[in-house]
N, C-alpha and C positions, 0 to 999 in steps of 0.2 A: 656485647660489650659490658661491663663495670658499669654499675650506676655514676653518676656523677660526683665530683666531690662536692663537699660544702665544708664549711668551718664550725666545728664543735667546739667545746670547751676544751682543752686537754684534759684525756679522761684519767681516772684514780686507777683505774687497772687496762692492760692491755685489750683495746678494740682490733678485731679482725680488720684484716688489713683495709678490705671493701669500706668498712664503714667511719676509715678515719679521714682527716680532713687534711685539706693541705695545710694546715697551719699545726697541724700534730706532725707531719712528715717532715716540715720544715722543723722542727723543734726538736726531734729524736735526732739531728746532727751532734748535739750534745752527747748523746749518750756513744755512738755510733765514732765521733774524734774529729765530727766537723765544727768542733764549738770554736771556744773565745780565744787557743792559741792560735795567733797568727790573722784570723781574720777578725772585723772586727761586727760589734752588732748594726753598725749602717749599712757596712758592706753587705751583711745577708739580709737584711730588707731593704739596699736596693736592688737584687739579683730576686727577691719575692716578688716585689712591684711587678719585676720586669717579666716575671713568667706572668703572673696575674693578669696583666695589661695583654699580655701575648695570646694566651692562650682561653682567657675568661670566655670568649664567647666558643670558641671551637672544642668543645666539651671533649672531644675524640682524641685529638691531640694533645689536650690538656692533661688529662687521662694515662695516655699511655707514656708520657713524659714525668710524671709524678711517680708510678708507680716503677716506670726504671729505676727514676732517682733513688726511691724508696730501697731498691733491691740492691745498686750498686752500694750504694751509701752504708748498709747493714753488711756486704761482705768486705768493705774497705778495712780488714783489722789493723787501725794502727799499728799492732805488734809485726807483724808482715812487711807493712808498708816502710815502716821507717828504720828498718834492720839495716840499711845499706849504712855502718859504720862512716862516720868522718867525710861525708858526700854532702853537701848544698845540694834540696830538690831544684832538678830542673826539671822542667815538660815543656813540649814543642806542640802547636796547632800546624799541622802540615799540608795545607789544601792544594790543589791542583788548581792553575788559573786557566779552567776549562770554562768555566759559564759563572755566573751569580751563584754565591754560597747559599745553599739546601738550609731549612731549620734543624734539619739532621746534623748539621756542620757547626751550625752556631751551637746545637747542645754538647756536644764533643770539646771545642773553646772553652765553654763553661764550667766543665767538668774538672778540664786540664786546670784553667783558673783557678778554680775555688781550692783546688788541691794544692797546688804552688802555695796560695796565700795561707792558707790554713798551717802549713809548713812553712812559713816563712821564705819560700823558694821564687824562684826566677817561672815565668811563663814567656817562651819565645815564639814568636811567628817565623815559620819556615812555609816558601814556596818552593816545591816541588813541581820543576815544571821541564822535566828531563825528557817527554813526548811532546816534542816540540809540531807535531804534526795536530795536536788538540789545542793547542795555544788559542785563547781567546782575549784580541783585544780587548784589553778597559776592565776582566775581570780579576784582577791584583789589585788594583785602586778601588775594586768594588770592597772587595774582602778586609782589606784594611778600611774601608769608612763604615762598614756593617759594625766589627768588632768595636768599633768606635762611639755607637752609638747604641749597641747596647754595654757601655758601660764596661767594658774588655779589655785592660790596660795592657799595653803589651813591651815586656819589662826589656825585651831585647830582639833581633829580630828586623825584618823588613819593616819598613818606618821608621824605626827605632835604633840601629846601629847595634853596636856591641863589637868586645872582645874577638867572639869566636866565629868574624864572617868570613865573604859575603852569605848571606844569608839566601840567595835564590841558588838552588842547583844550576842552572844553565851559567851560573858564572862561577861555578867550582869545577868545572870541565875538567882541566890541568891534575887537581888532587885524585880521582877517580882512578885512574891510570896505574899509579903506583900500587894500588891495594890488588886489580885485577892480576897485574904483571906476580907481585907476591902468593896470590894463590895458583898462578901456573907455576911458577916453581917449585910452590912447595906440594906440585902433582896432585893440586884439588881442584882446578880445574883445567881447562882444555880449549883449544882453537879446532874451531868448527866452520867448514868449507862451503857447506852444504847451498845450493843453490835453491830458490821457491819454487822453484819446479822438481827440483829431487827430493825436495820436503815434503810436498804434497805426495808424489809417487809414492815415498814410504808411508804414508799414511792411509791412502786406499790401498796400497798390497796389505797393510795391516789390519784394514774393514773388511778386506776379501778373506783373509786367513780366521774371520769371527772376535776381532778385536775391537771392542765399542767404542772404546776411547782411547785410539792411537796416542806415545808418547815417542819426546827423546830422552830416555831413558837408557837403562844400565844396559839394556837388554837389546836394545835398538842400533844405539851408537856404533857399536859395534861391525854395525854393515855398512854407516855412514861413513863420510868424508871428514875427518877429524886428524889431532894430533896425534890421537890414541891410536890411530888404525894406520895414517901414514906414514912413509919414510922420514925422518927428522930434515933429511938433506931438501925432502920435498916441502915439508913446510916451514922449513926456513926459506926458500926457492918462490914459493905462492906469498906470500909475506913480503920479501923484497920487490916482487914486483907489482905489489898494490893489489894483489888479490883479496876479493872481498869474503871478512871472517867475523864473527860473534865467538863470545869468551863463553863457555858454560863451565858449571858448577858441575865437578865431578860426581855424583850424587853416589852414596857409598851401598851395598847392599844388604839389606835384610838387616835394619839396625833402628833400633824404637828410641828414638828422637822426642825426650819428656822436657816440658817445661810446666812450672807452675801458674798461671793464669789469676791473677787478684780475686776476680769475679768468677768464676769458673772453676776451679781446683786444675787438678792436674790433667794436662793434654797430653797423649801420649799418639803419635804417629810412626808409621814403619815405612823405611825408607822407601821399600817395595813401591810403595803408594806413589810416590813424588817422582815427579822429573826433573831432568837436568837444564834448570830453568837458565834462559838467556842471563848473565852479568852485565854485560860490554858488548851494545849494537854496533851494527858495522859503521853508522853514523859518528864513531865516535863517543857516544855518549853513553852513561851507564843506565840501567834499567835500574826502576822503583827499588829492587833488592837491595842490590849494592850499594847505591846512592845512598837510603836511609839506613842501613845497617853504620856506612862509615859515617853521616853526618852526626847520627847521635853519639858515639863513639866520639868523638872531636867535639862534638857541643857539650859534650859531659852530662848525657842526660842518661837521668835517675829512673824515672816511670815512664812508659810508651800507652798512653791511654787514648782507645783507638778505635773506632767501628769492626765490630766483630765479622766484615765482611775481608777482615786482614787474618784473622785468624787460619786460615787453611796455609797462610804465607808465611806461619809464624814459627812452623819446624825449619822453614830453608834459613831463617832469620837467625834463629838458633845455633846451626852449624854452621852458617858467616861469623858468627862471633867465636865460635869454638877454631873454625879454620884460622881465621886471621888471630889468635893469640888473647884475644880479650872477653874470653869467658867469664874471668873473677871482675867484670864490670862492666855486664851486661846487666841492661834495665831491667825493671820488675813489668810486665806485660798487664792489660787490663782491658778486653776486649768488649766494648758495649754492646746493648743489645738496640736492635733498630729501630725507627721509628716506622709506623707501620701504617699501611691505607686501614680505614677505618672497621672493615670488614676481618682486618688481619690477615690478609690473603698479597703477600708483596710490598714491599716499601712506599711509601707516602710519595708520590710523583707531583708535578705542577697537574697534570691532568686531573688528580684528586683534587686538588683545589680549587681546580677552574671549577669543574664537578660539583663542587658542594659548596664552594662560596668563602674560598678562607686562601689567602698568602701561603706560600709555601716558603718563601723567600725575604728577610728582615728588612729591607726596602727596594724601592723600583727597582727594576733592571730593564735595561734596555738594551737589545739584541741589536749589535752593533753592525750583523748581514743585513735582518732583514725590517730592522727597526719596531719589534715587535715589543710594547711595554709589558711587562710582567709586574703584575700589586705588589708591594713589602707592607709588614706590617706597620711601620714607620707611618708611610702616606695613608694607610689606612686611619691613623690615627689610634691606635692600639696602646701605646705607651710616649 
């Protein structure tokens, strides 16, 4: 790992990156378009304290938290960024009320934050909580008093109301429907029959035939139980009588699917690659694609600044916006890079922490099954 930081003077000429201090990286915001418009100098030392206070004794974490910043912050070109003509920045923190927010999740907030403010822009809380099979009581009320307490205003959103709710998916149910129904018409995607036992079968006939990682795909479907393969009269017939189906996404072939990436440059995918990922479970309810493709869409959001573990998901995201008619206003993408166990081998888990003695998580949590308290760094006393 990186030696540690410390605080130099701000130097007269450029120091390699190792040997500058967080209070030089905090200060290159100026140079970089995170200065005085929009945010102000209290606001960015109180968000210095607050790493300082966080992260001062866990050197590891400290570390690879600076040095992201570092990296995103220097490819943030305002000229890029604020190209979206006649648009109020929004950005959306979008967590899942699975468990107690990660410090992974509170830098993602942060990130979206300081951007918003720095632009003058809106920063809204959206819970995403459309797998309802992972629902964790008490962790929605966690995540809003985390953001709370480090200092995380949140402009619009759960807690907060606004224009363009509800702001929880599970009670946008009703609006979903119309978007999926519009891409089966417009023949991009497809009603799919398939039972979990004919899913599996095709999947090991496709590990027996030397296929590592079976998909439903362009190539697949084809043999499946779909609208694509059946009589119209038959699945209109399965349909009326309550037969259970999922919407997929007609995924198109042999077609390189580019988007420009903030931090990243250009991603270029080939459809070949992707499957015809679930829309609309038979639950009812839409799947992560859908749901955030249309919420941002409706919430008028400008940047999607996001864990780079979205990025694999960000070609099908691409062509929802392209199918559904709203290309000329889709967001600018900005995939973070992770926070990482201290070895770099895997993402920073609670077991790293217990491991080595450090919170992983901004205050207590308490596991509501089996009553197990987990440290924040709040009760630690950190900040």
């Amino acid at each position: 790992p990186p030696p540690p930081f410390f605080f130099p003077a701000y130097p007269a000429t450029p120091a390699p990156l190792w040997s500058r201090g967080l209070g030089d990286v905090y200060k290159r915001q100026v140079v970089v378009g995170w200065g005085d418009g929009g945010t102000s100098q209290e606001l960015r030392h109180q968000h210095l304290r607050l790493f300082v206070s966080f992260f001062g004794g866990d050197i590891f974490i400290f570390n690879h938290i600076f040095i992201a910043f570092h990296l995103i912050i220097r490819n943030f070109n305002p000229l890029i960024i604020t190209q979206m003509e006649n648009r109020r920045v929004r950005v959306r923190f979008a967590p899942s009320p699975t468990g107690p927010l990660h410090i992974g999740g509170v830098r993602t907030a942060l990130y979206n934050y300081l951007f918003a403010k720095k632009h003058g822009g809106d920063f809204l809380l959206r819970i995403e909580d459309t797998d309802q099979s992972r629902f964790v009581a008490g962790a929605e009320n966690y995540i809003v008093d985390a953001l709370s307490w480090c200092g995380i205003h949140i402009d619009e959103g759960v807690s907060a109301g606004g224009s363009k709710g509800p702001y929880k998916q599970s009670e946008r149910k009703a609006i979903y429907r119309q978007y999926a129904d519009q891409l089966i018409e417009s023949k991009l995607a497809y009603y799919a029959f398939d039972t979990p036992e004919e899913l599996t079968e095709m999947r090991e006939r496709m590990k027996s035939a030397g296929v590592a990682s079976p998909q439903y795909n362009a190539i697949t479907r084809s043999g499946m139980k779909n609208s694509l393969t059946l009589p119209t009269e038959e699945v209109r017939a399965r349909i009326n009588r309550g037969d259970k189906y999922v919407i997929r996404i007609k995924m198109p072939r042999n077609e390189d699917v580019k988007l420009e990436d903030i931090i990243r440059g250009w991603v270029s995918v080939n459809t070949n690659n992707l499957d015809d990922k679930v829309l609309f479970k038979s639950d009812g309810m839409p799947t992560y694609h859908l749901a955030n493709v249309v919420d941002d869409y409706l919430m008028g959001i400008t940047h999607v600044i996001r864990g780079e573990e979205w990025l694999p998901s960000a070609p099908l995201h691409v062509l929802l916006y392209r199918s559904l008619g709203w290309e000329s206003v889709m967001p600018k993408f900005a995939h973070l890079p992770l926070i990482l166990k201290p070895d770099g081998n895997g993402k920073l888990s609670k077991r790293d922490g217990d491991r080595l003695g450090f919170p992983v998580f901004p205050t207590n949590w308490t596991n509501p099954e089996t009553g197990e308290v987990s440290s924040g760094y709040r009760e630690g006393g950190y900040y």
